[in-house]
C-alpha positions in Angstrom: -27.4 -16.0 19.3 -30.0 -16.8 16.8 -34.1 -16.9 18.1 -35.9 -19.7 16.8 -39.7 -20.1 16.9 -40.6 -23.7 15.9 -44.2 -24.7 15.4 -45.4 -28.0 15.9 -42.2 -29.4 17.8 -43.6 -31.7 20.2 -43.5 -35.0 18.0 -42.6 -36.2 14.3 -40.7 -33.8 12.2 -41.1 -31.1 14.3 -39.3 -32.7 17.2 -36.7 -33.5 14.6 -36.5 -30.4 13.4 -36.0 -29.3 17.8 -33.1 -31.9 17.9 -31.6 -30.7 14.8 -32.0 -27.0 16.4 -30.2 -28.5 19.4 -26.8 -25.8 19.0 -24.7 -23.6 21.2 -26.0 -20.9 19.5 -29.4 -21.2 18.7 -32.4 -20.6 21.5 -35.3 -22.2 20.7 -38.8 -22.2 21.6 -41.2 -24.5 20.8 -45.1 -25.0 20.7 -47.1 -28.2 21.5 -48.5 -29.7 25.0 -45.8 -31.7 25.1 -42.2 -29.6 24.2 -42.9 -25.8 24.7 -45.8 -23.1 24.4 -49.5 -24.8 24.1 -51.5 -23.4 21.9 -54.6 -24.5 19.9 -54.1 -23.2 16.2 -57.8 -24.6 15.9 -58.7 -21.1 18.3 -58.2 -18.3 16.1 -57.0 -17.0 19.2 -54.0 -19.2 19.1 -51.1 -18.3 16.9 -51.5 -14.6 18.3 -51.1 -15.9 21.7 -48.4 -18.5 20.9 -46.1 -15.2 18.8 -46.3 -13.1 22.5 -45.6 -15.8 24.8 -42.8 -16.4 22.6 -41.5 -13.2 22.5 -41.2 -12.7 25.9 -39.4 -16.0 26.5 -37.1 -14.9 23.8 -36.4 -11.4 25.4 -38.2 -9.6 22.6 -36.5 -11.0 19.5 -37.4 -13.5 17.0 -35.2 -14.4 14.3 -36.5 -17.3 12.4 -39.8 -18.4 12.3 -40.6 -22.2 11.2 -43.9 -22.9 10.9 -44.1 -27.0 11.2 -47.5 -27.7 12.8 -50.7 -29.0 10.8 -53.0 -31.5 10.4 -53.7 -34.6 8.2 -57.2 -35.9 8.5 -59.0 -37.9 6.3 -62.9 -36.0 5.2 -64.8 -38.1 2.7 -67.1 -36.5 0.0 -69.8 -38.4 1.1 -70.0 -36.8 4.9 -72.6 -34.7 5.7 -72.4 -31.2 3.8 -71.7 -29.1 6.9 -69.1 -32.0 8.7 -67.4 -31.9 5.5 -67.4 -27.9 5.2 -66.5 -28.2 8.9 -63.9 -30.1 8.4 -62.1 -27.9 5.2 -61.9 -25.2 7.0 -60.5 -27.1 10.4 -57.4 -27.7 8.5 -57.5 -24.6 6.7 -57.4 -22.8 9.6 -54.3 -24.7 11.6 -52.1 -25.6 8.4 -52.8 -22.1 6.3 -54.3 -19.5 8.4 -52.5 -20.1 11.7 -48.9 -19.9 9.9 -50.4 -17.0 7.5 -50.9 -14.9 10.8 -47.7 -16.3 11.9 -45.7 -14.9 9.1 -47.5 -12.1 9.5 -46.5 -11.3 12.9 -43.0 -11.9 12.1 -43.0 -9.8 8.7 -43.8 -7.0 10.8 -41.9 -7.6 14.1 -38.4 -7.8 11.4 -40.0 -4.0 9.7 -40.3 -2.8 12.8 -36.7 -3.9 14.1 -35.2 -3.5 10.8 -33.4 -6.5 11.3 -34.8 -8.6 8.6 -35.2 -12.4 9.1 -36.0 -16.0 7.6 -39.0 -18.0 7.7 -39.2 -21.8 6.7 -42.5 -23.3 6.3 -43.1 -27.0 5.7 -45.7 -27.8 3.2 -46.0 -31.0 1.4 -45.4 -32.5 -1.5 -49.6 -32.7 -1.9 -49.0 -29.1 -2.7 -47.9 -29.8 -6.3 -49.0 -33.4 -6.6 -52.5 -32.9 -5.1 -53.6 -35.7 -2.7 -56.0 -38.5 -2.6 -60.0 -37.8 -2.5 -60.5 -37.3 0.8 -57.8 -35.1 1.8 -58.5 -32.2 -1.1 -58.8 -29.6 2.1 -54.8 -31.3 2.7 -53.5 -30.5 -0.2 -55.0 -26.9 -0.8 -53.9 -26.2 2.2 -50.2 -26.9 1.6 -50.2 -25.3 -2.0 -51.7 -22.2 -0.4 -48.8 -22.1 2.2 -45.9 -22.6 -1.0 -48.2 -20.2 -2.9 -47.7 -17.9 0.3 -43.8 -18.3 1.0 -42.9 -17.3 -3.0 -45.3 -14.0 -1.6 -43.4 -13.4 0.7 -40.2 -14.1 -0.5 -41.0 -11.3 -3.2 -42.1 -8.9 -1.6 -40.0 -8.1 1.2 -36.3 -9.6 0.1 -35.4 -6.2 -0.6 -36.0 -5.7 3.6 -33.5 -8.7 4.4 -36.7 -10.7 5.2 -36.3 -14.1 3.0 -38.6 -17.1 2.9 -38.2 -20.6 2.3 -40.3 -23.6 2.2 -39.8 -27.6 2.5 -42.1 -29.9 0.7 -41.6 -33.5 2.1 -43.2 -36.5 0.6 -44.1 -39.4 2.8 -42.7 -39.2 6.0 -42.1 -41.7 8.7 -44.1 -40.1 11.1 -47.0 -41.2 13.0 -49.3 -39.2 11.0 -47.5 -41.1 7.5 -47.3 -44.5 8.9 -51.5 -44.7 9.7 -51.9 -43.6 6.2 -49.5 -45.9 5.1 -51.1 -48.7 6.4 -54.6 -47.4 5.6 -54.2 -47.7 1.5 -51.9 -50.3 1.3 -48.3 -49.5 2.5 -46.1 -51.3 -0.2 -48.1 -50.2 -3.2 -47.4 -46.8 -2.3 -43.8 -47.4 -1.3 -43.5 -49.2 -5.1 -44.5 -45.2 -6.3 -41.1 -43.9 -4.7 -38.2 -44.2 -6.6 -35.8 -44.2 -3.4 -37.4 -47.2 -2.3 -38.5 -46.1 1.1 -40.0 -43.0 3.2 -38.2 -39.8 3.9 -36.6 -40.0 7.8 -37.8 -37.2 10.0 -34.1 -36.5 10.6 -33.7 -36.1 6.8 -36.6 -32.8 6.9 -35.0 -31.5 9.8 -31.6 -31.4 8.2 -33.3 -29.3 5.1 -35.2 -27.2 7.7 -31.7 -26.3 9.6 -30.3 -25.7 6.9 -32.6 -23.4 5.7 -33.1 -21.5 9.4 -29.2 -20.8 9.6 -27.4 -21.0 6.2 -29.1 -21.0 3.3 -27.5 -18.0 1.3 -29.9 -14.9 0.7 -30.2 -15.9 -3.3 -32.3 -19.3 -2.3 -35.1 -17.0 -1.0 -38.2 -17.9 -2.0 -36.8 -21.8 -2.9 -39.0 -24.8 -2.3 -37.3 -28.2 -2.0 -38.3 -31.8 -2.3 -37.4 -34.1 0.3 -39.4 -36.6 -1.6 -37.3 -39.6 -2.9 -38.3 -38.8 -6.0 -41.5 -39.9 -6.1 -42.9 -36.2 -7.3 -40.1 -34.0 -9.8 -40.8 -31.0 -10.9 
C-alpha cells in the first residue's frame, strides 16, 4: 500500500489528481476545507500542522508527497508599496515556502525511516516562460519550486529519495478560466499550438504517473503539460 499526501485536493487539478489517486492500493490523504485536512498554508503554522495530522491518519508513514496547492492572484505595480510587498510574499509563502517545508518534512521523515520516497510538485509553465506584469510574485514562485525539486532530486537520489515536478500551462480550472476571460480568452488560446487548454484530468495523469511509476532515472525531470505553447 502506497501513502499519499496530496496538497491542494479539494478542487481543480488537485481533485483530479485525488480521482486519478482513486486505486486499490493507494491511501490517500488530502488537504483543503472541502476533501481532507484544513489547513491555511497562509499561517506559517500550517504545513507543519497539515504533515502531523497526516501522519497519524496514515499510521506513521508517508510515501509520496505531491505538493498541488497555491495561489494565483493578480498584484499590480501600481498598488500601494506595502499591499504590493504584502502581497509577494502571500504567495511566496503558500506556493514556495509552504511545499519547501513540506519537502522538508518528508526529506527527513524518508532519512529517518530509510525507506526513501518520491515527491511531485506542480509548478507552472510561468516558471520558465515568466508571466504577465502583475503576477511576477507567480512566476518566481513556481521557478523557485522547479529550481527546488532539481535540489532535491540531487542531493538525496543516492538515499532512494527522488523528485519530480509538473509544469502545466493553462489549465481549465477555475483559477485559468477567470484569467482567461480577464485578457482576452481567444487571443491567448491563438498562442497554443494544441488549439485548446490542458484538461485537469490530463495533469493528473502526469502527476500519477510520476507518484507510482516513473522509473528512478527520471528523478529530477520536469514535464510540460503545455500544448506546446512554451518548448524548451
Amino acid at each position: 500500500m502506497t501513502n499519499i499526501l496530496l496538497t491542494g485536493s479539494s478542487r481543480g487539478i488537485g481533485a483530479a489528481i485525488a480521482t486519478a489517486l482513486t486505486l486499490p492500493d493507494v491511501t490517500l490523504v488530502g488537504h483543503g476545507t472541502a476533501s481532507g485536512i484544513p489547513a491555511d498554508f497562509a499561517d506559517p503554522a500550517g504545513p507543519l500542522t497539515l504533515w502531523n495530522a497526516a501522519l497519524e491518519q496514515l499510521d506513521g508513514r508517508i510515501d509520496v508527497l505531491i505538493n498541488n496547492a497555491g495561489v494565483f492572484e493578480a498584484n499590480p505595480l501600481d498598488r500601494p508599496h506595502d499591499e504590493w510587498v504584502a502581497d509577494w510574499e502571500r504567495t511566496m509563502r503558500i506556493n514556495l515556502t509552504a511545499s519547501a517545508e513540506l519537502c522538508r518534512l518528508a526529506v527527513r521523515h524518508w532519512q529517518e525511516r530509510q525507506s526513501g520516497g518520491r515527491i511531485v510538485n506542480i509548478a507552472s509553465r510561468a516558471a520558465y516562460r515568466g508571466d504577465s506584469p502583475a503576477h511576477w510574485h507567480y512566476a518566481a514562485s513556481k521557478a523557485g519550486m522547479v529550481a527546488m525539486t532539481k535540489s532535491i532530486a540531487r542531493g538525496y537520489a543516492a538515499e532512494g529519495i527522488l523528485a519530480f515536478a509538473v509544469c502545466p500551462g493553462f489549465t481549465m480550472t477555475g483559477m485559468a478560466a477567470d484569467y482567461l476571460s480577464s485578457r482576452g480568452g481567444e487571443k491567448l488560446l491563438a498562442d497554443i499550438p494544441l488549439g485548446r487548454v490542458a484538461m485537469p484530468e490530463e495533469v493528473a495523469e502526469t502527476a500519477r504517473f510520476l507518484a507510482l511509476a516513473a522509473p528512478a532515472s527520471m528523478t529530477g525531470g520536469v514535464i510540460d503539460v503545455n500544448g506546446a505553447s512554451y518548448v524548451r
